[in-house]
C-alpha positions as CSV (number, residue, x, y, z in Angstrom):
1,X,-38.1,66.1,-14.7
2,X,-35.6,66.6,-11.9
3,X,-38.8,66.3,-9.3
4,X,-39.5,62.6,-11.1
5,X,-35.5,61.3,-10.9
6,X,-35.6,62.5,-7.3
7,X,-38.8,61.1,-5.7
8,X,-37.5,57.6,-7.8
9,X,-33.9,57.8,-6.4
10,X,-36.3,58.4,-2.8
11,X,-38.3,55.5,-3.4
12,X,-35.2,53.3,-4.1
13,X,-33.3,54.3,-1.7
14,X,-36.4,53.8,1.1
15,X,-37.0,50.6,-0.1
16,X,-33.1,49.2,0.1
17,X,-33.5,50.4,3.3
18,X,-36.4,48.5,4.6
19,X,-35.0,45.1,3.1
20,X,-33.0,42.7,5.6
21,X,-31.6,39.4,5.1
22,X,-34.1,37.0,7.3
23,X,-32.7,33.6,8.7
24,X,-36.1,32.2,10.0
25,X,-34.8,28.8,11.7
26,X,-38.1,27.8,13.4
27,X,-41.4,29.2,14.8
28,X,-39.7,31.0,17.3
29,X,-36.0,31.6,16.4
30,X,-35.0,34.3,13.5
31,X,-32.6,37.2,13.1
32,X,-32.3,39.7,11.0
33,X,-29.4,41.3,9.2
34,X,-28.9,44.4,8.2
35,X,-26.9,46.8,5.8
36,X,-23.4,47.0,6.8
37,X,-23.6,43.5,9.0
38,X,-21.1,41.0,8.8
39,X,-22.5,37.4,7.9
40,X,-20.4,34.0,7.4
41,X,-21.7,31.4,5.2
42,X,-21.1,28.4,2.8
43,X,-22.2,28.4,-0.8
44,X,-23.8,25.0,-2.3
45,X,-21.3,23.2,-4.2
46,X,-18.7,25.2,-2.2
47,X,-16.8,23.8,1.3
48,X,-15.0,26.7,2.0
49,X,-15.9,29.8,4.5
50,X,-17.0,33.3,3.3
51,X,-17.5,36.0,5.2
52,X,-19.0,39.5,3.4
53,X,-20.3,42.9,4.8
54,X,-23.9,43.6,3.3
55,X,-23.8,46.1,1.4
56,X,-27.1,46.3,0.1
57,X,-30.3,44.0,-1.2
58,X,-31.7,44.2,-4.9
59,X,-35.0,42.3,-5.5
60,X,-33.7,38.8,-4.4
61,X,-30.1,39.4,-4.2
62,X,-27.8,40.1,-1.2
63,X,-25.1,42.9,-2.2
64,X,-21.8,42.6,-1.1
65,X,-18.8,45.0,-1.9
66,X,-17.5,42.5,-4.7
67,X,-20.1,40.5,-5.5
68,X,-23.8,39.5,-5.3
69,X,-25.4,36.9,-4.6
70,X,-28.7,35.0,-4.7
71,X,-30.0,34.0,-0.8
72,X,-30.7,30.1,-2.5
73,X,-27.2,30.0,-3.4
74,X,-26.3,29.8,0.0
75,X,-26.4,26.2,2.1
76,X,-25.0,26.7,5.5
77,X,-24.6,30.1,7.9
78,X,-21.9,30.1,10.9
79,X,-22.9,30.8,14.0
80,X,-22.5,34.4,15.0
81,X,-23.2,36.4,17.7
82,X,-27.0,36.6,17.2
83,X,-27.8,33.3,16.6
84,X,-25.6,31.7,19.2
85,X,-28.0,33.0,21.8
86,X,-30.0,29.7,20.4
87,X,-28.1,27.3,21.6
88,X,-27.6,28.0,25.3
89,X,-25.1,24.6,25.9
90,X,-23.7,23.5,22.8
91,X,-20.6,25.6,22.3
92,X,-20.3,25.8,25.9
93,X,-18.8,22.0,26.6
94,X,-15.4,23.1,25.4
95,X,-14.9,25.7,27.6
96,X,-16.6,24.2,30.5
97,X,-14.5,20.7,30.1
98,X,-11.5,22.5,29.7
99,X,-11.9,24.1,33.0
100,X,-12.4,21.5,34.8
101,X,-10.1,19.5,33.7
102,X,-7.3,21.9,34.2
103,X,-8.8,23.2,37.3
104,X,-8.9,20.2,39.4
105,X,-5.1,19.2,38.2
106,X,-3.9,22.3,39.8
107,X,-6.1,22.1,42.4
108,X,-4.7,18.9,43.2
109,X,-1.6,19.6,42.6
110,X,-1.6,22.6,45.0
111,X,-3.4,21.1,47.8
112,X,-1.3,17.7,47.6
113,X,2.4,18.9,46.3
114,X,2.3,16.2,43.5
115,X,0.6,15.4,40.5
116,X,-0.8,11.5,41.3
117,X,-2.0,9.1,38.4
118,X,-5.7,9.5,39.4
119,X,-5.5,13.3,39.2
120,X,-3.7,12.8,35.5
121,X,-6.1,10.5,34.2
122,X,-9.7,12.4,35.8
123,X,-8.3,16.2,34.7
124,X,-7.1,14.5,31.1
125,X,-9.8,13.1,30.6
126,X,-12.2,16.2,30.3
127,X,-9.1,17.9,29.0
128,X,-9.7,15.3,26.2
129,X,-13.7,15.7,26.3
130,X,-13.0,19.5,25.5
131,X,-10.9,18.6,22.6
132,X,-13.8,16.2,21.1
133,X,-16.2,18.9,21.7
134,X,-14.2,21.5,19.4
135,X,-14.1,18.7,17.0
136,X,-17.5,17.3,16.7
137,X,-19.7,21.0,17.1
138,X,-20.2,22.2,14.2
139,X,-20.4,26.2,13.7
140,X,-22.3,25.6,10.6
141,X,-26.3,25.4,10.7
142,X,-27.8,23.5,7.3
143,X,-30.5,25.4,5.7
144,X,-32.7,23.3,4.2
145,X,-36.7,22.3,5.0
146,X,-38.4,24.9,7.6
147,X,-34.8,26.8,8.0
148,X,-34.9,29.8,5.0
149,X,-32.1,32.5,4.5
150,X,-35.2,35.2,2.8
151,X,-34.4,39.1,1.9
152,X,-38.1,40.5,3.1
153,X,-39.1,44.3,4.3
154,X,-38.7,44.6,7.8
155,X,-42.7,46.9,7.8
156,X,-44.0,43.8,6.4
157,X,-42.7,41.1,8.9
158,X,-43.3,41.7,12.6
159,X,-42.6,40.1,15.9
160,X,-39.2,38.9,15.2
161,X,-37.8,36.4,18.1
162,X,-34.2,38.0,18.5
């Protein structure tokens, strides 16, 4: 008896292992996330931000320390650190207008003595372009149509893109 409640505890235990929650976004761009991974997402019906460590995966569901959840309850993921590698300009315009903007006011302003009107109005207004590029990116990505958030075995699915 103790040799059958052992070799089933085995068998779950291997199996929660193998699971990972799958975000498949195209043909060639998916990640995978493991047990004890952070992940930040939106719930259908639901505008506010979660963010859960996995703590496990049962059949279909995603276990977290609280709560668990069914991967089709969830509408949008956040961008994180392995899927931002996607999008190799889009949440860089901030950053990049910012600098400029403030870089060629003091640049000015060092080389010249003074700040002129033309200086004010070129470095503002990529100051300004930064500011509508914070506003207008989204860090949410929509899953819906070819984009699925799936809990699979990692032995059965291959060849990840990462």
């Amino acid at each position: 008896m103790k040799y059958l409640i052992t070799s089933a505890f085995l068998i779950l235990v291997s199996e929660s292992l193998g699971q990972k929650l799958l975000f498949h976004k195209n043909k060639y761009k998916e990640v995978f996330y493991e047990v004890g991974e952070t992940i930040t997402f939106q719930l259908k019906g639901d505008n506010s931000k979660h963010s859960a460590k996995i703590q496990g995966f049962e059949k279909n569901l995603i276990v977290f320390s609280d709560f668990k959840l069914n991967s089709e309850e969830i509408s949008h993921i956040y961008v994180d650190k392995k899927t931002r590698s996607w999008f190799v300009f889009r949440y860089k315009y901030k950053s990049v207008f910012l600098m400029i903007g403030l870089g060629y006011i003091v640049l000015d302003v060092l080389n010249t003595g003074s700040l002129s009107k033309e200086t004010a109005v070129f470095g503002g207004a990529f100051i300004m372009a930064a500011i509508f590029a914070k506003l207008l990116i989204s860090e949410k990505i929509k899953i819906r149509g070819k984009r699925k958030l799936v809990i699979t075995n990692y032995a059965t699915h291959s060849g990840s893109c990462l």
